[in-house]
C-alpha positions in Angstrom: 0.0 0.0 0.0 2.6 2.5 0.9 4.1 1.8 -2.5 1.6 3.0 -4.2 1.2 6.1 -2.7 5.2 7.3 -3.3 7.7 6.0 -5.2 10.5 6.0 -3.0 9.3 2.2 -1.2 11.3 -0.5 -2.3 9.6 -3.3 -4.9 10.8 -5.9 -2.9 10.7 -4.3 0.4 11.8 -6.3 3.7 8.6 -5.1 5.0 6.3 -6.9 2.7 8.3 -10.2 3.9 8.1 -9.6 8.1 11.6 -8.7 8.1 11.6 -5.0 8.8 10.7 -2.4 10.7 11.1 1.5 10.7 11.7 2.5 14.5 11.9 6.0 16.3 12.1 6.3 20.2 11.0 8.7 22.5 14.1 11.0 24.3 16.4 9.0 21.4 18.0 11.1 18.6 17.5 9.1 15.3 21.7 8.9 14.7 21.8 7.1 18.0 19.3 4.5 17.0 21.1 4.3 13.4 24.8 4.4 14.8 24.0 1.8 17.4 21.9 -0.3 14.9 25.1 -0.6 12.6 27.7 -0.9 15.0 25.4 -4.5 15.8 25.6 -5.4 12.2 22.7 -7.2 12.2 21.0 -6.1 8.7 20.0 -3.4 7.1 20.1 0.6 8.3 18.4 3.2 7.3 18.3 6.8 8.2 15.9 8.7 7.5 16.0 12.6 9.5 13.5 14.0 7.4 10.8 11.7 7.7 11.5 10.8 11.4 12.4 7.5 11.5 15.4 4.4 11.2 14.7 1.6 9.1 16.0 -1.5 10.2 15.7 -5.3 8.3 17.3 -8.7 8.5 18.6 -8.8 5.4 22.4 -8.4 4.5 24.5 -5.9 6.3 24.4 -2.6 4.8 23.6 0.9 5.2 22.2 4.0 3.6 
């Protein structure tokens, strides 16, 4: 659904499969979440300031 309402959501998103979630926390700055999120290396971060949140999947270890 979110697809279809703006192109920048992944064909093949990790979301569609269970394996993803996009995470912000209350009295947490979003780098935190990301910095910490990638320093576990346990899938997939993304950062995303402007719209409020951090992606995080279970896919392979990357970043963006």
């Amino acid at each position: 659904m979110a697809r279809r309402r703006s192109r920048g959501v992944a064909k093949e998103s990790y979301h569609t499969r269970g394996m993803a979630i996009d995470i912000r926390l209350p009295d947490t700055q979003l780098r935190a979440i990301s910095e910490t999120a990638k320093a576990m290396q346990g899938g997939g971060v993304g950062f995303y300031p402007r719209s409020g949140f951090v992606h995080l999947d279970v896919g392979p270890v990357r970043s963006w």
